[in-house]
C-alpha positions as CSV (number, residue, x, y, z in Angstrom):
1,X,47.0,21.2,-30.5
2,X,44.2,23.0,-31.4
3,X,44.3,26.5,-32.7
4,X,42.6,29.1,-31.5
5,X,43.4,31.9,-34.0
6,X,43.9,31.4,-37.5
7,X,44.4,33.8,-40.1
8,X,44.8,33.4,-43.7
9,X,46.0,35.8,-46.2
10,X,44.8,38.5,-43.9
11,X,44.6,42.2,-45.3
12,X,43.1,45.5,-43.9
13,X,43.2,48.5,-46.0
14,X,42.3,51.8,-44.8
15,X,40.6,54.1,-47.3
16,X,39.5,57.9,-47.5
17,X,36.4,59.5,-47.5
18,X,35.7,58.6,-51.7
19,X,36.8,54.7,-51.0
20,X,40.3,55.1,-52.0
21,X,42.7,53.5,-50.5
22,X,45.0,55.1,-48.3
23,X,47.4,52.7,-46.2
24,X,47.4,48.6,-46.5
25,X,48.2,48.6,-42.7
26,X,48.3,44.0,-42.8
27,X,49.5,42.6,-46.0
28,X,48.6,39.4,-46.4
29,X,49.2,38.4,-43.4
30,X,49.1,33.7,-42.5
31,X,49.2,32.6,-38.9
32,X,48.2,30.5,-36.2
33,X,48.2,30.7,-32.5
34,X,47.7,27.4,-30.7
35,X,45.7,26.7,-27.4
36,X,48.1,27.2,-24.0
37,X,50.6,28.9,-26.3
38,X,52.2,32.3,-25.5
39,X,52.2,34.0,-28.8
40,X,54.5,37.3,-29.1
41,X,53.6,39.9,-31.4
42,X,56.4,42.3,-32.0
43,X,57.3,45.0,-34.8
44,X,58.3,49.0,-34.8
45,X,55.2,51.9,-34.5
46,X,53.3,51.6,-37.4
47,X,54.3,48.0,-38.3
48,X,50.6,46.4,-38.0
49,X,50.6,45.5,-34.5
50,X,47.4,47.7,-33.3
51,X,45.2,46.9,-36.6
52,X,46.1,42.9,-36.2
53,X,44.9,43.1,-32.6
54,X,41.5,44.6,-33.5
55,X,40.7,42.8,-35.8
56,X,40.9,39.8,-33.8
57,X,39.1,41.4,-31.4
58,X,36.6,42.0,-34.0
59,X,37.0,46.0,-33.8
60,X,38.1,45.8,-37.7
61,X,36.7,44.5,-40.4
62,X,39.2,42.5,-42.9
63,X,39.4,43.8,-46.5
64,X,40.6,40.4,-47.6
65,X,41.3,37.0,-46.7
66,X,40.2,34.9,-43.4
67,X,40.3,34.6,-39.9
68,X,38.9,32.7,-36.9
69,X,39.2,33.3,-33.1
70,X,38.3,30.4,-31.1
71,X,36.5,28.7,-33.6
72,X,34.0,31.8,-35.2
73,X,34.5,34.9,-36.5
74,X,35.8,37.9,-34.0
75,X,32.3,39.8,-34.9
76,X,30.2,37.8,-32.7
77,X,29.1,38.5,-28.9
78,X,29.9,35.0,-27.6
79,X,33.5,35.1,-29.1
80,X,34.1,38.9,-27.6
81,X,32.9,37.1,-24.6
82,X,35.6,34.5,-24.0
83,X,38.2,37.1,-24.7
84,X,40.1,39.2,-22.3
85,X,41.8,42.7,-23.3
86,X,44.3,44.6,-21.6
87,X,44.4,47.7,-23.9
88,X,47.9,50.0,-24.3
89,X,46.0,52.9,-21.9
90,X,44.1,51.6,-19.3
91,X,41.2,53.7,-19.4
92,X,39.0,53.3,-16.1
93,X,36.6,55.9,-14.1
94,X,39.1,57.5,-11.5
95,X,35.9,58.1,-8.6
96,X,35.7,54.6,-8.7
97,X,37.3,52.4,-6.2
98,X,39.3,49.0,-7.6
99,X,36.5,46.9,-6.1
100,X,34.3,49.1,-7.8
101,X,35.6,49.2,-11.2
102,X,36.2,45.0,-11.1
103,X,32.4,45.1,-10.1
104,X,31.4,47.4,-12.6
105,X,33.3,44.9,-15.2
106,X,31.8,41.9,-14.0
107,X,28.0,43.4,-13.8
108,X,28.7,43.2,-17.8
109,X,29.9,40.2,-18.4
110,X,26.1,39.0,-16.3
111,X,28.2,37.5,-13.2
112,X,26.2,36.8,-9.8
113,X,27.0,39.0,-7.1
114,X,28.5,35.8,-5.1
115,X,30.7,35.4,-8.3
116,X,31.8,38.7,-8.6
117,X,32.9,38.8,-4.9
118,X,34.9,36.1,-5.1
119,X,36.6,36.8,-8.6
120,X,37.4,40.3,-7.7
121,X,38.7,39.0,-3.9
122,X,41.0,36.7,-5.8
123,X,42.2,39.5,-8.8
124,X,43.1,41.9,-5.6
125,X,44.8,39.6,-4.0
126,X,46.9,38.7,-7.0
127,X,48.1,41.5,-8.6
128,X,49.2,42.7,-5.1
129,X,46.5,45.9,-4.5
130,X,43.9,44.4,-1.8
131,X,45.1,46.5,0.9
132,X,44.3,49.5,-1.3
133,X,41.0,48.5,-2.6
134,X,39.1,51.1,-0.5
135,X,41.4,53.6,-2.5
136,X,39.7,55.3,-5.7
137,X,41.9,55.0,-9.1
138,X,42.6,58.8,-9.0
139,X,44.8,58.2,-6.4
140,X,46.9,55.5,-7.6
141,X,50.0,55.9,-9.6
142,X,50.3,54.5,-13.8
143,X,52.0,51.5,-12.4
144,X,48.9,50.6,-9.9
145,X,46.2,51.4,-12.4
146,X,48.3,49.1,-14.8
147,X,47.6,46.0,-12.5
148,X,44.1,47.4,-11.7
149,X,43.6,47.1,-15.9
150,X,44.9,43.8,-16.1
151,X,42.6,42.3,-13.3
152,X,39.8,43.9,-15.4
153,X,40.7,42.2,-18.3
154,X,40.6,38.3,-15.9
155,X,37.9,39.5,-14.5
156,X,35.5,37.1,-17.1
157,X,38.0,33.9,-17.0
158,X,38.7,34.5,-20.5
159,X,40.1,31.8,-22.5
160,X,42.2,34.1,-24.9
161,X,43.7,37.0,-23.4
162,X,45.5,39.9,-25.5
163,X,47.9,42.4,-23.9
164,X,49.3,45.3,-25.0
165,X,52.2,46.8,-23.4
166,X,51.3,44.8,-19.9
167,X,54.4,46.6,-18.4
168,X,54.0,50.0,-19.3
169,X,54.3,52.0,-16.3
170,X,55.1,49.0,-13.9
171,X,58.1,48.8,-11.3
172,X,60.8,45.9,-12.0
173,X,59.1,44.0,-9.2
174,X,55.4,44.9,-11.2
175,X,57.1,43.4,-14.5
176,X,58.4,40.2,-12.9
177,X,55.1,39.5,-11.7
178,X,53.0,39.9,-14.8
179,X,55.7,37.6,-16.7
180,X,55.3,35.1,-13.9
181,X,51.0,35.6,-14.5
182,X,51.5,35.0,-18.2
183,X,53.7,31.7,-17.6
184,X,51.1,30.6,-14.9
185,X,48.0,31.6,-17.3
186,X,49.7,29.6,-19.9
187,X,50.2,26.3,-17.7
188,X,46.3,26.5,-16.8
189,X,45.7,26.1,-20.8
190,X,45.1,29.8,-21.6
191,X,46.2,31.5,-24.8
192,X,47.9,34.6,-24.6
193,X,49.0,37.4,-27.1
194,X,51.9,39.7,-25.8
195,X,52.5,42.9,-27.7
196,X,55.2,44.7,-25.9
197,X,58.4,47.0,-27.6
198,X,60.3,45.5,-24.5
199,X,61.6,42.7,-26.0
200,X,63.7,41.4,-22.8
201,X,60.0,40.4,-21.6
202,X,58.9,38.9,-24.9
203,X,62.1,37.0,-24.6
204,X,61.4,36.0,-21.2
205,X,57.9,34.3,-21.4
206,X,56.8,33.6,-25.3
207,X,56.6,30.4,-27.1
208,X,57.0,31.5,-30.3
209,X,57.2,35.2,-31.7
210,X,56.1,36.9,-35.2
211,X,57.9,40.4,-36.4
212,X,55.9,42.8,-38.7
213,X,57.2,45.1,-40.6
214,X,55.3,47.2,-42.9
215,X,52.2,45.2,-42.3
216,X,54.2,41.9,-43.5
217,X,55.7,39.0,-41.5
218,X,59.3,39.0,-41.6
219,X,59.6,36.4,-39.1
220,X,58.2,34.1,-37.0
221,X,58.8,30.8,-35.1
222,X,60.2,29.7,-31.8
223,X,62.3,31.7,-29.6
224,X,64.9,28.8,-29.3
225,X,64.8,28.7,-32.9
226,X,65.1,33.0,-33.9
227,X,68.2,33.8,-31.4
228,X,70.1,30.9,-31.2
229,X,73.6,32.1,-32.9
230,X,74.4,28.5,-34.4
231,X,78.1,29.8,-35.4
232,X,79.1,30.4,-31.9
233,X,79.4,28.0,-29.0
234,X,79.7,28.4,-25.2
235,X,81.2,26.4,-22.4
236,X,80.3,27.1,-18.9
237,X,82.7,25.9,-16.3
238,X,83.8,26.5,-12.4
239,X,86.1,29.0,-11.7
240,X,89.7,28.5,-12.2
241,X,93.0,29.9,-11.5
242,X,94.8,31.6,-14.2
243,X,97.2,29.4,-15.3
244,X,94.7,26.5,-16.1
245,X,92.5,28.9,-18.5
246,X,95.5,29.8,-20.2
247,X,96.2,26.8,-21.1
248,X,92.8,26.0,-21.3
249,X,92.3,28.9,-24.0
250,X,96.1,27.5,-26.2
251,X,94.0,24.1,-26.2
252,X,91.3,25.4,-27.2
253,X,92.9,27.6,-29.8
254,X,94.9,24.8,-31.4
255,X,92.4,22.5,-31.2
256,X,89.9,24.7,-33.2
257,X,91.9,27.6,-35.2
258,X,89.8,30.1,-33.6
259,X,90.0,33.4,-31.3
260,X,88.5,31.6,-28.1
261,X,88.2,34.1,-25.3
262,X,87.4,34.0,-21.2
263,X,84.4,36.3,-19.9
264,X,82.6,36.2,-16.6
265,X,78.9,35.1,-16.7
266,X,76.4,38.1,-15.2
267,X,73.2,38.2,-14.2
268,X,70.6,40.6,-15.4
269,X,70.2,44.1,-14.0
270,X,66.2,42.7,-13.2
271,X,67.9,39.5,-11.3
272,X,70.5,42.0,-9.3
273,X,67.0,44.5,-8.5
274,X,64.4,41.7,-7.3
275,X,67.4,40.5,-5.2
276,X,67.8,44.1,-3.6
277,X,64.1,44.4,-3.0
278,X,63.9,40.7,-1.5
279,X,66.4,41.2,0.9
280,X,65.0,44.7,2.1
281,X,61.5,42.9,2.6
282,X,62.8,40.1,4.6
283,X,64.1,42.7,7.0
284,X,60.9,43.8,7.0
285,X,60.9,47.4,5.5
286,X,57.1,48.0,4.5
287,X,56.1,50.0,1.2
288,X,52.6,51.7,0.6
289,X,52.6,50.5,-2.9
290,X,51.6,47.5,-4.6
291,X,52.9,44.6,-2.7
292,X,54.8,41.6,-3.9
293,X,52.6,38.2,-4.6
294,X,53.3,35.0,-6.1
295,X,49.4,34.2,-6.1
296,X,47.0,33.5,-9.4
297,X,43.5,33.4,-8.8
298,X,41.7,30.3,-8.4
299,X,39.0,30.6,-10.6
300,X,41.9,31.3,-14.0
301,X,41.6,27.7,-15.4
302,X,40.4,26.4,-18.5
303,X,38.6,23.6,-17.2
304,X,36.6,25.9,-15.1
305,X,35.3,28.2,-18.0
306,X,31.8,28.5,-18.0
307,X,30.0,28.3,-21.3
308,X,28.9,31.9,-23.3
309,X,25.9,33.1,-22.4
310,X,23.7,34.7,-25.3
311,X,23.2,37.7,-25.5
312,X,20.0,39.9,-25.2
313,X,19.1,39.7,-28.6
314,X,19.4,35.9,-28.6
315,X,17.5,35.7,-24.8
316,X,14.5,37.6,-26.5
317,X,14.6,35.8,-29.8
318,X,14.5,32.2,-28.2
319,X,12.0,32.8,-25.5
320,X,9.2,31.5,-27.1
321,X,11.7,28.3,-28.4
322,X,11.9,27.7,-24.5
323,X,10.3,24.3,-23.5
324,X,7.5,24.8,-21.0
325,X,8.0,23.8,-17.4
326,X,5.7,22.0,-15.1
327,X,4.1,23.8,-12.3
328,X,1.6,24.6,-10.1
329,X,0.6,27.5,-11.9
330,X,-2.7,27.3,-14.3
331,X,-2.2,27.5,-18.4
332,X,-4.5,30.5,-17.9
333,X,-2.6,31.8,-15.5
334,X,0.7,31.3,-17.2
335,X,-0.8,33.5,-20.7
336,X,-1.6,36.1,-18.5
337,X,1.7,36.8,-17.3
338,X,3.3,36.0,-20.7
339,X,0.9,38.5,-21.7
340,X,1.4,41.0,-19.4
341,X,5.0,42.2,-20.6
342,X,3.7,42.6,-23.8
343,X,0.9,44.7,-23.8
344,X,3.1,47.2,-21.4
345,X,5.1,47.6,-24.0
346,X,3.0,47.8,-27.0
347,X,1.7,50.5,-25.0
348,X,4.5,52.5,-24.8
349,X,5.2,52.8,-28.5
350,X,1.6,53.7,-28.8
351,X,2.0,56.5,-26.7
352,X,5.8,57.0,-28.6
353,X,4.0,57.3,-31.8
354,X,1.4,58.9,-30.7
355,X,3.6,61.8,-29.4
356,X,5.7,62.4,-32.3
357,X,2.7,62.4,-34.4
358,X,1.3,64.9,-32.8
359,X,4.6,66.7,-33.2
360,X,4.7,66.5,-37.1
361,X,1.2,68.1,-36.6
362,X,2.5,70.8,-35.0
């Protein structure tokens, strides 16, 4: 499969004021993260989490060693482009509305207004807030500016999407639903990082998992393959009346030379919870809160990602590189307008220069 982080030897060390260094937050540091795969990112506060996430997002520079996200290096525009962040805090303008701030997020990544509609329409819908999308963000609670942030961070169809603490703040029905998202994302070929200190989650939806400690990989692999106890088997059967487990359990016990034992499978207080909260909604109690959906937007599929845009740096450096068009219009005609954008601007840093010349004068 192909890979769409890799990191080699990796190191970041921070460093004071005279270029000394002061903490080697990654420490050599060799993974990869393949296409489609959920990738879990796990480790206690101070463990390297937060600096390996930035610098794949390209916020950090490495001190040493490699790494490659999607093919180029995290630094450029077109690779910050096809990524999608969901930060620890969400941090969004509380006088907007959630239509607004989606809007406001897909204005930057240069989507049509048709687009945008549609995207943010779809991201409403999904993460269970379209009947409050007239609300402003002040007014929601941590757990409905949660799913506002994570819509943000879908809002450009990214093809890697990294989230950190996704269910901070979030009800039990919030959390099931953003574990169900990551699972869907992952069928539809995106590549998702999960850092989260709620391991029953990471447990719940990651392919493989690496632990950090002191800026190090202690371990990593798949989750099959780091909490499967090997030394222990279990045998599930139907229920049975007392006198066949015990002598079930002397069976057993001869059999084997061991301690075997008889306990009661359980299900998880999140099973027991959703199964409160379903029944009350099928009798048709009504909450003013985010509301329960098993929808993903349509537009979330790799095979639907549009390709980069440049940037406006790239735009103005290949304009004249653009082939010439037919048209009615005249070659004179055509210079004059090329022309025209120029001289307005050569114009103003005239009159720029001009000023703070006559500033220095002064």
């Amino acid at each position: 499969m192909e890979n769409v982080i890799e990191a080699k030897a990796l190191t970041k060390t921070f460093k004071d004021f005279w270029h000394r260094p002061k903490a080697k937050a990654v420490k050599e540091i060799d993974f990869e993260i393949k296409k489609g795969e959920v990738f879990g990112l796990l480790g206690p506060n101070g463990s390297g989490k937060s600096t390996t996430i930035k610098l794949i997002l390209g916020l950090l520079h490495p001190t040493s060693g490699s790494l490659k996200v999607l093919g180029s290096s995290p630094r450029e525009v077109k690779t910050k482009s096809r990524i999608g962040y969901l930060p620890e805090e969400s941090y969004l303008y509380p006088y907007l509305t959630s239509r607004e701030t989606l809007g406001f997020y897909g204005k930057l990544f240069d989507l049509s207004a048709a687009e945008r509609k549609k995207r943010i329409d779809q991201l409403l819908e999904m993460v269970g807030l379209n009947h409050t999308k007239q609300r402003t963000v002040k007014e929601f609670s941590k757990g409905m500016a949660r799913r506002v942030g994570l819509a943000q961070a879908l809002i450009n169809d990214p093809e890697l999407i990294i989230l950190d603490e996704p269910t901070s703040g979030l009800d039990p029905i919030g959390c099931r639903q953003i574990k169900d998202l990551i699972l869907a994302l992952a069928k539809r070929g995106k590549t998702v990082i999960l850092s989260s200190h709620l391991l029953a989650d990471v447990e719940d939806v990651c392919d493989r998992a690496a632990i950090l400690y002191g800026g190090e990989i202690h371990a990593m692999g798949a989750m099959d393959e780091l909490l499967t106890e090997k030394t222990r088997t279990q045998i599930m059967l139907p229920e049975m009346d007392h006198a066949a487990q015990t002598a079930l359990l002397e069976t057993i016990r001869s059999k084997t030379d061991s301690q075997a034992e008889v306990i009661h499978p359980s299900m998880s207080l999140e099973e027991f919870f959703l199964d409160i909260v379903k029944k009350a909604d099928e009798a048709g109690i009504q909450s003013s809160g985010a509301q329960s959906t098993e929808t993903v937007a349509d537009y979330l599929s790799s095979d639907q990602t549009p390709a980069p845009k440049d940037d406006l740096l790239d735009q103005l450096s290949k304009a004249d590189d653009q082939p010439t068009v037919a048209s009615e219009k005249s070659e004179a005609d055509e210079k004059t307008e090329s022309a025209a954008p120029s001289k307005e601007l050569d114009s103003k840093l005239d009159r720029l220069l001009n000023k703070n010349d006559s500033s220095n004068n002064e």
